[in-house]
C-alpha positions as CSV (number, residue, x, y, z in Angstrom):
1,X,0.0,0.0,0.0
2,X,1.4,3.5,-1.4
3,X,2.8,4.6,2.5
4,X,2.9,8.6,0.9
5,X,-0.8,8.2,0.5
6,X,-1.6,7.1,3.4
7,X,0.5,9.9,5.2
8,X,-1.5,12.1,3.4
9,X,-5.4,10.4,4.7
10,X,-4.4,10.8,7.9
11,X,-3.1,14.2,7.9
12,X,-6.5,15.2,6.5
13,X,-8.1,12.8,8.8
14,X,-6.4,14.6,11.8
15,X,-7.6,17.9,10.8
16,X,-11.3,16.8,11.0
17,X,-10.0,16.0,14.8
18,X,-8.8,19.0,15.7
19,X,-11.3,21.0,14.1
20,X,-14.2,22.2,16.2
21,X,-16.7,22.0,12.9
22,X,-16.9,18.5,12.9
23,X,-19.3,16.6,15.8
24,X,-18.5,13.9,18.3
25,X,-20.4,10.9,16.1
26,X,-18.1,12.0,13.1
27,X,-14.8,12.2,15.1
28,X,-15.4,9.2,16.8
29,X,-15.6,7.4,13.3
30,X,-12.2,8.8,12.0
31,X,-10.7,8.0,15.6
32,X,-11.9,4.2,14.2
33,X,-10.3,4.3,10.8
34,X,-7.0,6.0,12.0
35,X,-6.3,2.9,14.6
36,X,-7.7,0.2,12.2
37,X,-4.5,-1.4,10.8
38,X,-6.1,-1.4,7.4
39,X,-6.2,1.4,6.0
40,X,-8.2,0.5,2.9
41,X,-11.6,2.8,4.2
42,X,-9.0,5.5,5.5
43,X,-7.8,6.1,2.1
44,X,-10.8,5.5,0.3
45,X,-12.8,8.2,2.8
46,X,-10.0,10.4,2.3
47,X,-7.6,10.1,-0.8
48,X,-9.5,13.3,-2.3
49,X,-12.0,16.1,-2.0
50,X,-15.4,14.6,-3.4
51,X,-15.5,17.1,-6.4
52,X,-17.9,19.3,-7.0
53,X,-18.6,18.7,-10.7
54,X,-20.8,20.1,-13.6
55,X,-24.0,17.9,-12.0
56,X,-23.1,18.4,-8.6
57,X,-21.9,16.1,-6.0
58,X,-22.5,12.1,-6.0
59,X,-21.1,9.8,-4.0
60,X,-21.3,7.1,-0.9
61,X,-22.1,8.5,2.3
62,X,-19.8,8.1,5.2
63,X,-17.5,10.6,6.9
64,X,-14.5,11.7,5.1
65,X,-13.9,14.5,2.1
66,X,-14.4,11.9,-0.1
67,X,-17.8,10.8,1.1
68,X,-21.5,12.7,1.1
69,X,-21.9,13.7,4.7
70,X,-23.5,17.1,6.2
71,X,-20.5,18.7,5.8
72,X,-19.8,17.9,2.0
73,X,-23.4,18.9,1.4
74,X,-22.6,21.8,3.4
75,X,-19.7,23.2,1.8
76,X,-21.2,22.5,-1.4
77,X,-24.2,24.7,-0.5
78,X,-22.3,27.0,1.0
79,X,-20.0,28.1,-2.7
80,X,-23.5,27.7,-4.2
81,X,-24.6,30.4,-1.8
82,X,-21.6,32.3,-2.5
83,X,-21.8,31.8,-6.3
84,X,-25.6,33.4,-6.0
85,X,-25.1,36.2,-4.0
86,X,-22.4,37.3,-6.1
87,X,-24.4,36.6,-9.5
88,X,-27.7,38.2,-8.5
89,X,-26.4,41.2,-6.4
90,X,-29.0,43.9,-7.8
91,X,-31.9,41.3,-6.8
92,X,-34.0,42.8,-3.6
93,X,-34.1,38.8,-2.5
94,X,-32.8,35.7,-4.2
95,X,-34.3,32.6,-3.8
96,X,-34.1,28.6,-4.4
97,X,-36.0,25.4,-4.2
98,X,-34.7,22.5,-2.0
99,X,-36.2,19.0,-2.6
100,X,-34.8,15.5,-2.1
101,X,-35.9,11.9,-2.5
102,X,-36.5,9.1,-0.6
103,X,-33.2,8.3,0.4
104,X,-31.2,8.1,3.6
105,X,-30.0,11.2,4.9
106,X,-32.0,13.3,2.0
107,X,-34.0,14.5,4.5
108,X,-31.4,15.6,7.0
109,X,-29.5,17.1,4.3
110,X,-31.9,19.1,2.7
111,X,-33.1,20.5,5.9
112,X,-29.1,21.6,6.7
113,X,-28.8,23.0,3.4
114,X,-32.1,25.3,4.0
115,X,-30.7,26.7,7.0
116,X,-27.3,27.1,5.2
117,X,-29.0,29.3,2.4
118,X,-31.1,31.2,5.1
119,X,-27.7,32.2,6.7
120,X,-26.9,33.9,3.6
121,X,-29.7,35.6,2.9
122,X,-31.2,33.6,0.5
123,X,-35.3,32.6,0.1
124,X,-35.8,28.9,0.9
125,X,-38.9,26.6,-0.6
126,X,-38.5,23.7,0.8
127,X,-41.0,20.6,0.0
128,X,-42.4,19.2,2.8
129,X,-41.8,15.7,1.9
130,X,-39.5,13.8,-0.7
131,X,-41.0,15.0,-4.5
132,X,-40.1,13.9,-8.1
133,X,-36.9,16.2,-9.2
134,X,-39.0,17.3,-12.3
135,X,-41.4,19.0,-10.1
136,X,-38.6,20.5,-8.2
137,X,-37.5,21.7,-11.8
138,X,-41.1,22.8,-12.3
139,X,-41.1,24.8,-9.3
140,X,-38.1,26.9,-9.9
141,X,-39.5,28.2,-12.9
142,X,-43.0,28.8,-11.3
143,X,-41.7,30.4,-8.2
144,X,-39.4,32.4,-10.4
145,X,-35.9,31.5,-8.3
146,X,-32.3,31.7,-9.1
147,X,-31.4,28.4,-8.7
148,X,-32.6,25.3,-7.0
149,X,-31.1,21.9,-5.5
150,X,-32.0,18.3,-5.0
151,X,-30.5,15.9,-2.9
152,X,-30.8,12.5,-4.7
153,X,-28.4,9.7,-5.9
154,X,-30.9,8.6,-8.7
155,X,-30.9,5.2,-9.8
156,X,-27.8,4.0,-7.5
157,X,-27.6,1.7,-4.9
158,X,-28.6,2.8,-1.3
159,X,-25.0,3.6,0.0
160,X,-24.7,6.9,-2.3
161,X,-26.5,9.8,-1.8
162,X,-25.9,13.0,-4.1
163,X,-26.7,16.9,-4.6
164,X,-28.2,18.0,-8.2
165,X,-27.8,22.1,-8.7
166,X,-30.3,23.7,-11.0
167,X,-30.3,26.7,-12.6
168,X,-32.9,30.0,-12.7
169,X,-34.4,28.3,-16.2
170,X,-34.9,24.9,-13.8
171,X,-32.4,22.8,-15.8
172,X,-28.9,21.9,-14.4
173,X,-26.2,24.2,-14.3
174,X,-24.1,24.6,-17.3
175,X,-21.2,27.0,-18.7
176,X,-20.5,29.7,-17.1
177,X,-22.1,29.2,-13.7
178,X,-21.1,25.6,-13.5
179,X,-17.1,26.4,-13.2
180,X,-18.0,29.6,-11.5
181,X,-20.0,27.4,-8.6
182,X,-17.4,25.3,-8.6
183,X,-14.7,27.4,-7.8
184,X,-16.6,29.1,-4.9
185,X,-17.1,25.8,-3.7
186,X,-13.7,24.7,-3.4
187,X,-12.5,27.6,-1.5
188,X,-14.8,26.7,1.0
189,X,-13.2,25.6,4.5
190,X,-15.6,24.0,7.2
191,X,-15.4,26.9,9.3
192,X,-16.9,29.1,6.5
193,X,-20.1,27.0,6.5
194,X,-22.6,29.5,7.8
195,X,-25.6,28.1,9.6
196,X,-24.2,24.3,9.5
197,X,-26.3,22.2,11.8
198,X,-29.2,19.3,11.5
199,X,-31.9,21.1,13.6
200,X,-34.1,22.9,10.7
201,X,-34.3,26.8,11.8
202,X,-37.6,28.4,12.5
203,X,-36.5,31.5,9.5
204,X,-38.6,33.8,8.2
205,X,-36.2,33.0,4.8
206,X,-37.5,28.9,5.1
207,X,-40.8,28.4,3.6
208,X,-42.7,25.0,3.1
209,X,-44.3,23.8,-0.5
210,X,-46.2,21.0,-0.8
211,X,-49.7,19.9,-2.5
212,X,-49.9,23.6,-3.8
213,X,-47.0,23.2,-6.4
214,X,-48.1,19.3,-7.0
215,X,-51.4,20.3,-8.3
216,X,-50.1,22.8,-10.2
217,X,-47.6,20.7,-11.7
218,X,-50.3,17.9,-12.3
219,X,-52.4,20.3,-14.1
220,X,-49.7,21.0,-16.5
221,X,-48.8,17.3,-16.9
222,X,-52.1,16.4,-18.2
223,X,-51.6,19.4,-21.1
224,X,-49.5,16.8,-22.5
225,X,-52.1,14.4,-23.4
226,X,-52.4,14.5,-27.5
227,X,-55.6,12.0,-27.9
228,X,-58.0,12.2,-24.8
229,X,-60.8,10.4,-26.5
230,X,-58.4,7.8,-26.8
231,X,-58.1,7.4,-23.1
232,X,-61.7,7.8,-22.8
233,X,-62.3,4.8,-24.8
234,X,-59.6,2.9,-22.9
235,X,-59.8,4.1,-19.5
236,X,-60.3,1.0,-17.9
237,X,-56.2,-0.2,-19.7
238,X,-54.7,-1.9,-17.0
239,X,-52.0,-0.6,-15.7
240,X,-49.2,-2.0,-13.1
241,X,-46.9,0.7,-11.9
242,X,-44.0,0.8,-9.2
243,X,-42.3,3.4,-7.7
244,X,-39.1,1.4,-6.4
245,X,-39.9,3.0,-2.6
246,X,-39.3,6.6,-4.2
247,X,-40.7,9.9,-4.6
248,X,-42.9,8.6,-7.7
249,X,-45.7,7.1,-5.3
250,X,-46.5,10.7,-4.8
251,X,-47.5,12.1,-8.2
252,X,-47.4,9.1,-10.8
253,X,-50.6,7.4,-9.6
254,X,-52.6,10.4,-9.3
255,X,-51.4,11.5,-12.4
256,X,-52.5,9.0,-14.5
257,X,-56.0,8.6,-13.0
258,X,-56.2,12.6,-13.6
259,X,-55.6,11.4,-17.3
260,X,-58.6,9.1,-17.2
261,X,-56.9,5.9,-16.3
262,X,-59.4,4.3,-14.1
263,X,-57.6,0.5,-13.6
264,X,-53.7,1.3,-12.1
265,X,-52.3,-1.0,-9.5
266,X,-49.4,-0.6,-8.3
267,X,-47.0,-3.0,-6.3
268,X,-48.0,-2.9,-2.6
269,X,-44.3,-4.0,-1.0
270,X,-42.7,-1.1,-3.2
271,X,-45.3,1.9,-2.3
272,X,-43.2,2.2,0.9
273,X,-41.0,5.0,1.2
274,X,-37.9,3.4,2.2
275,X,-34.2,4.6,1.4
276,X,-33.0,0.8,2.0
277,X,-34.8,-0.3,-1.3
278,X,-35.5,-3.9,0.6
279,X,-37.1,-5.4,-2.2
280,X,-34.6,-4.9,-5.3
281,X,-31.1,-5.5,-5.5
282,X,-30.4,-1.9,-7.1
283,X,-33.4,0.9,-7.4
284,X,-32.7,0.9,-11.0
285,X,-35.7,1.0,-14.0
286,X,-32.8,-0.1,-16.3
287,X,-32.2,-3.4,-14.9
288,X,-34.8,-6.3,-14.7
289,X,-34.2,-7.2,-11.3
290,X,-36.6,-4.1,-10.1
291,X,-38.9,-4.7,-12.2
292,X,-40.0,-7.9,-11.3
293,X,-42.4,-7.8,-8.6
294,X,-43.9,-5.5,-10.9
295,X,-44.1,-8.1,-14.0
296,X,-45.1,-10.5,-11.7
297,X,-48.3,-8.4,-10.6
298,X,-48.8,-8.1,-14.1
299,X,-48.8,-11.6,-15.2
300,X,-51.6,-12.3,-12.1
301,X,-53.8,-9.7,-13.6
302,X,-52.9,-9.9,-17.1
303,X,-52.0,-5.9,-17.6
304,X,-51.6,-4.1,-20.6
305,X,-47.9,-2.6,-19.1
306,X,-45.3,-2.4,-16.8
307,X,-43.7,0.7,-15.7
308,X,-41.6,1.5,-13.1
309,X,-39.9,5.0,-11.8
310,X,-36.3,5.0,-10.2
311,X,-36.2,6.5,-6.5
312,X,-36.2,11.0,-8.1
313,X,-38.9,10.0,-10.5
314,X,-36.9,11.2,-13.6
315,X,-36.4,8.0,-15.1
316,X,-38.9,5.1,-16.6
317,X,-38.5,1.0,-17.3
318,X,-41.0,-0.1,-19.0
319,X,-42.2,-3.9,-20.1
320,X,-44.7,-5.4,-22.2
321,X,-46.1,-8.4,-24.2
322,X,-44.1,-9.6,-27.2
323,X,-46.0,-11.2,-30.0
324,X,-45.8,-14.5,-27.6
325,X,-47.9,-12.9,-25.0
326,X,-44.4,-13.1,-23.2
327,X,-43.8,-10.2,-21.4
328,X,-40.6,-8.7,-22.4
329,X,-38.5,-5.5,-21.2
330,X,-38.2,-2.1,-23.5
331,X,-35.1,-0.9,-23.4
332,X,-34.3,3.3,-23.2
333,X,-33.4,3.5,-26.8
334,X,-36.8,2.1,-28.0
335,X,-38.9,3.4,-25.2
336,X,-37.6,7.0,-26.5
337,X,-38.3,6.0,-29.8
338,X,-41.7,4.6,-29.3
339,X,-42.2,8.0,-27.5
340,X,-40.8,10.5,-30.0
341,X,-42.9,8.1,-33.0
342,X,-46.3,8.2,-30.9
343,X,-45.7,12.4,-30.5
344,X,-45.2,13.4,-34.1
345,X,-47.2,10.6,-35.8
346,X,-50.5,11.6,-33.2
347,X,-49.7,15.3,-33.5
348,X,-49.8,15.0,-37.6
349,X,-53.0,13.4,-37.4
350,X,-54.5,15.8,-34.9
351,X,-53.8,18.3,-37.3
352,X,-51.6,19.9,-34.3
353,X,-47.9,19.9,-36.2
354,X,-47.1,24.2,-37.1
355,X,-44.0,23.5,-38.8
356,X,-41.3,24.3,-36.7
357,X,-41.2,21.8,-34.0
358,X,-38.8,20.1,-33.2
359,X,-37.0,17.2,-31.3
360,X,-33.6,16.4,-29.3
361,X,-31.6,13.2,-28.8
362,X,-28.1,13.0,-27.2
363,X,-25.3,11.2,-28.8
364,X,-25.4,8.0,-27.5
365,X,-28.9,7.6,-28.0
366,X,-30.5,5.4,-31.4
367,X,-30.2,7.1,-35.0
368,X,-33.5,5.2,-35.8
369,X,-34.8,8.6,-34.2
370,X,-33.3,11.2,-36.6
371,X,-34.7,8.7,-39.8
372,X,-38.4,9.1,-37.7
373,X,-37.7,13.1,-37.4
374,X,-35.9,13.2,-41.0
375,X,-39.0,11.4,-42.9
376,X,-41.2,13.4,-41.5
377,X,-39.9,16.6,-41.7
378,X,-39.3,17.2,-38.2
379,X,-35.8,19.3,-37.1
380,X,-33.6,17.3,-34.7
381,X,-30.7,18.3,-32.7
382,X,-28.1,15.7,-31.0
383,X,-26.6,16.8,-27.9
384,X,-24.1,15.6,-25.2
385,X,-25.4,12.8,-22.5
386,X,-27.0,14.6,-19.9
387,X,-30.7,16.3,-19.5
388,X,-29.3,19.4,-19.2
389,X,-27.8,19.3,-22.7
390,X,-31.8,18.7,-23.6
391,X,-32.7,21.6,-21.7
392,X,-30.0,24.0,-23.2
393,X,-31.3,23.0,-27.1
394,X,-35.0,24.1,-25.5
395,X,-33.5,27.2,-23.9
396,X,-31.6,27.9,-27.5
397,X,-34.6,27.6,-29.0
398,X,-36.9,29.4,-27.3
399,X,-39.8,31.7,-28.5
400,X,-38.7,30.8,-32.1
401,X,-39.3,26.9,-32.3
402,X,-41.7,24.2,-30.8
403,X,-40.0,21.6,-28.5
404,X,-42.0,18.6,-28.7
405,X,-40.0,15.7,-27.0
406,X,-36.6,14.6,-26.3
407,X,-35.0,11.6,-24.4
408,X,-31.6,10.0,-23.4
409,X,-31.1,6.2,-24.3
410,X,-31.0,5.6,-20.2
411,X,-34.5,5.8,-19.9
412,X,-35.4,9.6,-19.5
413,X,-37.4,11.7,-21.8
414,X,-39.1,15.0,-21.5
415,X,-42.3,15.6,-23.2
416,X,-42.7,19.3,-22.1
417,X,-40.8,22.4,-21.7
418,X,-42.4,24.2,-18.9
419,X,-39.7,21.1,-17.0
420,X,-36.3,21.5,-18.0
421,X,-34.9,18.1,-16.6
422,X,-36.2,13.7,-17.4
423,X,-39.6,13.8,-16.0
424,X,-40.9,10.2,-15.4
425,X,-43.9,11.4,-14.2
426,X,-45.2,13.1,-17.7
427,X,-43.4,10.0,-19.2
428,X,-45.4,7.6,-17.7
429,X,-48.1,8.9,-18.3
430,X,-48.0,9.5,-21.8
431,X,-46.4,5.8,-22.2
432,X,-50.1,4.9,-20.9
433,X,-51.6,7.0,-23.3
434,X,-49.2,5.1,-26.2
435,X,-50.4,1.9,-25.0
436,X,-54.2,2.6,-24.9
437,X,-53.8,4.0,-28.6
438,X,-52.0,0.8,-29.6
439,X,-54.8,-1.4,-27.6
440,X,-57.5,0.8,-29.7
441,X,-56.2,-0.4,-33.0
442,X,-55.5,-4.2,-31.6
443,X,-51.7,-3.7,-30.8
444,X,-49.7,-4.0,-28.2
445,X,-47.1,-1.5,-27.0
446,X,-44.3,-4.2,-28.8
447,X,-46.4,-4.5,-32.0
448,X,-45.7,-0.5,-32.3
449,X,-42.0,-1.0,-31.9
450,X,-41.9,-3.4,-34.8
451,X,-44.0,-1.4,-36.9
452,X,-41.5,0.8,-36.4
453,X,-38.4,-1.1,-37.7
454,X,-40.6,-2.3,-40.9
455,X,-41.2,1.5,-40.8
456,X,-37.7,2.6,-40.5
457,X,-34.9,-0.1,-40.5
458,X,-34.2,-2.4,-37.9
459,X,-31.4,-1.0,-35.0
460,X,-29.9,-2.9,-31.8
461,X,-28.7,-1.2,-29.2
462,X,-26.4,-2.5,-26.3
463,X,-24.5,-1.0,-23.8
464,X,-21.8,-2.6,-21.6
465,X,-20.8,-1.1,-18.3
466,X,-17.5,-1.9,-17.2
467,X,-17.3,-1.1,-13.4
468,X,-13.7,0.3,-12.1
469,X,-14.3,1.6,-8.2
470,X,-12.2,3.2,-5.9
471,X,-8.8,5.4,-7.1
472,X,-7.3,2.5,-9.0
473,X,-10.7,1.9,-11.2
474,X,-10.6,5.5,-12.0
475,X,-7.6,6.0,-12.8
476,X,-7.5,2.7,-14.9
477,X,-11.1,4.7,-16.7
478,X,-8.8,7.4,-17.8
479,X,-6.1,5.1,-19.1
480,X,-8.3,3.3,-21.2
481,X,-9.3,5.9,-22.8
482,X,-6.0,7.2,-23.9
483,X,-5.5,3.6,-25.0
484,X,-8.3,4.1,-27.1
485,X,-7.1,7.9,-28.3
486,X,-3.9,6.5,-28.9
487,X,-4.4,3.2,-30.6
488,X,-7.9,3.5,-32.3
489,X,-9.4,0.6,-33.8
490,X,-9.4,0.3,-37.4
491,X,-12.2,-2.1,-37.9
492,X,-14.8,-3.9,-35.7
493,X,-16.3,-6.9,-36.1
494,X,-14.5,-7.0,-39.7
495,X,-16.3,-4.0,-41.0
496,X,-14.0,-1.1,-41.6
497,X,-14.3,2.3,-39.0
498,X,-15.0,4.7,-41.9
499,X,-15.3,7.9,-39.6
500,X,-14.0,8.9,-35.7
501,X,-15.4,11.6,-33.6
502,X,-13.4,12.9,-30.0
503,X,-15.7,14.8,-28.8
504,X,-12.4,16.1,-26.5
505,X,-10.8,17.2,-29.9
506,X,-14.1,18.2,-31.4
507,X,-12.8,17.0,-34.5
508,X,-13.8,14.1,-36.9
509,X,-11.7,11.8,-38.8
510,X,-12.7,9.8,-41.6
511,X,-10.7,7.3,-43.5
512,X,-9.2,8.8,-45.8
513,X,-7.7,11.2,-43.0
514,X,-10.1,14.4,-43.7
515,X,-10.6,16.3,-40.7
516,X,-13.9,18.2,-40.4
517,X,-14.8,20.3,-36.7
518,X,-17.8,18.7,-34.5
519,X,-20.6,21.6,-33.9
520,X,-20.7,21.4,-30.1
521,X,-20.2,23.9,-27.5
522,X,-18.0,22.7,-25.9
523,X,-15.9,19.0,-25.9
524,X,-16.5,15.9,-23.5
525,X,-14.9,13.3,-23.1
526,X,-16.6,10.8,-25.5
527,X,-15.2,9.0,-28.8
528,X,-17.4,7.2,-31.4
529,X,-16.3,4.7,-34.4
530,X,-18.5,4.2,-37.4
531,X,-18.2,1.6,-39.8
532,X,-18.7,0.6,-43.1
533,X,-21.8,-1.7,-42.2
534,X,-23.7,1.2,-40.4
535,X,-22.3,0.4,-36.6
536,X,-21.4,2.9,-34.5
537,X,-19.5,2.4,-31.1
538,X,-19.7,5.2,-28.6
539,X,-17.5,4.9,-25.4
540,X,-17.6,7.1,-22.7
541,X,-16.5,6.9,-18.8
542,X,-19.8,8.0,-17.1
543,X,-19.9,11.3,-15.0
544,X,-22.1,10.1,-11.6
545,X,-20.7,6.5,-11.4
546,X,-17.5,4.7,-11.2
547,X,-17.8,2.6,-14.5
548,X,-16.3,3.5,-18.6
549,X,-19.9,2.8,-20.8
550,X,-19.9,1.5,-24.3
551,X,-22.7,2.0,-26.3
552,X,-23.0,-0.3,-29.4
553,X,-25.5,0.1,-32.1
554,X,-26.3,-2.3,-35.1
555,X,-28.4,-1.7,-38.3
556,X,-30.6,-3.9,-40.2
557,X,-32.9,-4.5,-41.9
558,X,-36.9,-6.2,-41.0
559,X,-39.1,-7.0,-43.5
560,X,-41.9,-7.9,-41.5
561,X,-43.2,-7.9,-37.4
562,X,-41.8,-11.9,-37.3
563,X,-38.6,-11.3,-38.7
564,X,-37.6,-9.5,-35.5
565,X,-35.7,-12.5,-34.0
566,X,-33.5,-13.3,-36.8
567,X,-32.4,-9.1,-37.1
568,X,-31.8,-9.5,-33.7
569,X,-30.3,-12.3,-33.5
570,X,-28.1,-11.0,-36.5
571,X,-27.0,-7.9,-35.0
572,X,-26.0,-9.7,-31.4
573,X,-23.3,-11.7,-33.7
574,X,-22.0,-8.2,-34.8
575,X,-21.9,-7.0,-31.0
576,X,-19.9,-9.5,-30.5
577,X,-17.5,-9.1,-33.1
578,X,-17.3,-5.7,-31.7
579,X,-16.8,-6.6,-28.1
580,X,-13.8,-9.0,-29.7
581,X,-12.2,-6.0,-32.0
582,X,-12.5,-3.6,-28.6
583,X,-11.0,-6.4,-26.0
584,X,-14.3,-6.5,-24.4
């Protein structure tokens, strides 16, 4: 074990000892991992700062700078408080939104960071209970603050907890204020925290929201509907929903009987509000696991879909019954799809399309989408991975074109713009919506998605995670990449890369060595392949977790609905080829 970094832990560990800041529970915790002889949580609690980074801080909570604890949150509101004061000087009285999730700690946290803001001066709405961060989104807009936070981890397990910053247009913070925040942040000592404690001040500055903004918000959602008489002639479409213990047992329900839905069940053991998730391995939509009490509900009262919201309520799974009368999940790429085919197909026919709407997918996300947009005449833009790449195309756009829809292959979409981050609970919504217009023609939500691919070419999307925690994982992340910058591939799965993109460089390459710039505002860390046979590879290490993500995509071709199997059993032969030609 490297003896220079673990002089270094407990240096910084000592300093949380002789620091008055810091209370007994937390002191008596370091005391422990200074006198353990192993040093492994020692270096892992302390090795670095948790950064403050363009989304805010995520992490495992525990004490230590590397960790989410009171006084991480603390500091981080503290340069967000800093950051405002300075930005909105001229402004008689600033003001934010605080929500959080269901989470452990989220609570306690957003309650310190209330009286943090109210200690410098700032307005404070705080919800009264855990809420959906689109709402919270929704209400910075409606209130008219500057800013707005949520503490939430999302989708991750139940050891991390995290802190989202939002901006006065209610979408995450982006160029100039993000760096800006994060500079004031990191000047931030413990002793500069000003009102740091767990006991939630009785300020004239802390105000509580609640029902008031929900119904408000609710009333808005169900705007979005494109065919009521559909829903009217389907109301009784059954419905199983699950909120994973999280903040979308609030909203979603009521939301989708305000719709007209009159049959939605949802799973008993996982309407309990508990930051422990007991009943899923990982409170994530994206993996099968969660949804299964869910599916299982479904097969005993044979339901027309599945969907399930992760702990925020920004992101949806879905599943539904293949051709089979199996029930089957829908992956993010096609649930986006299946969205953004529903919204302009519906809004053609309902005589509701003005000519300059438009849509917005991120990079990662299917190009089945942009032939959808291209074939009927609908503008799309592709932006970075990240909502708040979404929300800056809406914000670019505004009072001169119609945003209509937009969605990330891992499983968030936004139907609306008066939210500026994923909103599962509009999602879902409309996803019911989808289904009961598919069940009024004598489909099925998975008969759609292969009219689809007869429609517009068959596509197959796969993403591997490779997960590298702790120091070592990320600093093995960021050598793989130069690998990868260094040595790219010059074929995969035998098909030739005709064109690379580095997004760092913003610069593409083809074959034949012409260089050509990459219209984005600024560059990322991302690189994408394309080959001869249509494939394109995206890799990217992701920005909340500790894991590098490859993002695979296969075109082909389907005839008809039943040749579905054999495309996709076509295309999983080229994933493999590519997983070969990338060491995989």
């Amino acid at each position: 074990m490297d003896n220079v970094l673990i002089k270094e832990c407990e240096a910084k560990a000592q300093a949380w000892l002789s620091s008055s800041v810091y209370d007994e529970a937390t002191q008596a915790e370091v005391r422990k991992m200074l006198d353990n002889e192993d040093k492994t949580n020692l270096i892992e609690s302390f090795y670095q700062n948790l950064a403050f980074g363009t989304g805010g801080l995520r992490g495992i909570m525990g004490v230590g700078t590397n960790r989410i604890n009171i006084y991480t949150v603390g500091a981080a509101t503290q340069g967000l408080s800093n950051y405002l004061n300075k930005s909105f000087k001229d402004l008689k009285q600033i003001a934010v939104v605080i929500g959080h999730d269901c989470r452990n700690n989220s609570r306690l946290f957003a309650e310190a960071s209330a009286n943090i803001f109210a200690a410098n001066g700032i307005k404070v709405y705080l919800f009264d209970d855990m809420r959906p961060t689109p709402e919270m989104s929704f209400a910075i807009r409606l209130l008219g603050c500057q800013s707005g936070i949520i503490l939430t981890a999302s989708h991750n397990p139940k050891e991390y907890n995290g802190y989202k910053a939002y901006w006065d247009d209610g979408a995450q913070v982006l160029a100039p204020h993000d760096t800006g925040i994060i500079e004031e942040v990191n000047k931030v000592k413990p002793e500069d925290i000003k009102g740091l404690h767990t006991t939630l001040d009785h300020s004239p500055l802390i105000e509580f929201i609640g029902e008031n903004i929900d119904k408000l918000y609710l009333d808005k959602v169900k705007t979005l509907s494109i065919d009521p008489e559909v829903i009217r002639r389907r109301k009784d479409l059954k419905i199983v929903y699950t909120p994973i213990h999280g903040t979308g047992m609030k909203l979603i329900p009521t939301s989708l009987k305000l719709w007209g839905f009159e049959n939605v069940n949802t799973v008993p053991e996982q309407m309990v509000k508990d930051g422990n998730f007991p009943t899923v391995q990982s409170p994530n939509p994206e993996n099968a696991e969660a949804l299964s009490m869910a599916i299982a509900l479904a097969k005993k009262i044979d339901a027309d879909i599945v969907m399930a919201s992760d702990p925020d309520a920004d992101r949806v799974g879905m599943a539904c019954k293949d051709s089979n009368g199996e029930w089957v999940l829908v992956n993010g790429n096609q649930t986006c799809m299946i969205f953004l085919y529903y919204i302009i197909k519906n809004r053609i026919a309902m005589g509701k399309m003005k000519g300059n709407e438009f849509i917005v997918k991120t990079i990662v996300t299917t190009e089945l989408i942009k032939a959808i947009a291209d074939k009927n005449k609908v503008e799309m833009f592709d932006c970075y991975t990240g909502f708040k790449w979404i929300a800056r195309e809406i914000r670019l756009n505004e009072g001169k074109k119609q945003y209509i829809g937009g969605g990330e292959e891992s499983y968030g979409f936004l139907a609306e713009d008066f939210v500026r981050d994923k909103d599962a609970v509009s999602a879902c919504s409309l996803l019911a919506e989808i289904c009961a217009w598919a069940k009024d023609q004598g489909k099925t939500l998975f008969d759609v998605l292969m009219d689809i691919y007869v429609e517009y070419g068959f596509s197959l999307n796969h993403t591997i995670n490779v997960v590298k925690p702790g120091k070592t994982g990320a600093d093995e992340i960021k050598q793989m990449m130069t690998n990868f910058r260094t040595h790219s591939p010059k074929e995969l799965a035998g098909s030739e890369v005709i064109l690379e993109k580095d997004y760092q460089t913003l610069k593409a390459t083809d074959n034949k060595g012409h260089v050509t710039a990459i219209d984005q505002s600024e560059p990322s860390n991302v690189l994408q392949w394309y080959t001869a046979d249509g494939t394109k590879v995206s890799v990217r290490p992701s920005g909340t977790e500790p894991k590098i993500k490859f993002y695979i995509e296969v075109k082909g071709e389907m005839k008809c609905p039943k040749c579905y199997a054999e495309a996709e059993k076509k295309a999983m032969q080229t994933v493999e080829g590519v997983k070969k030609s990338l060491g995989l």
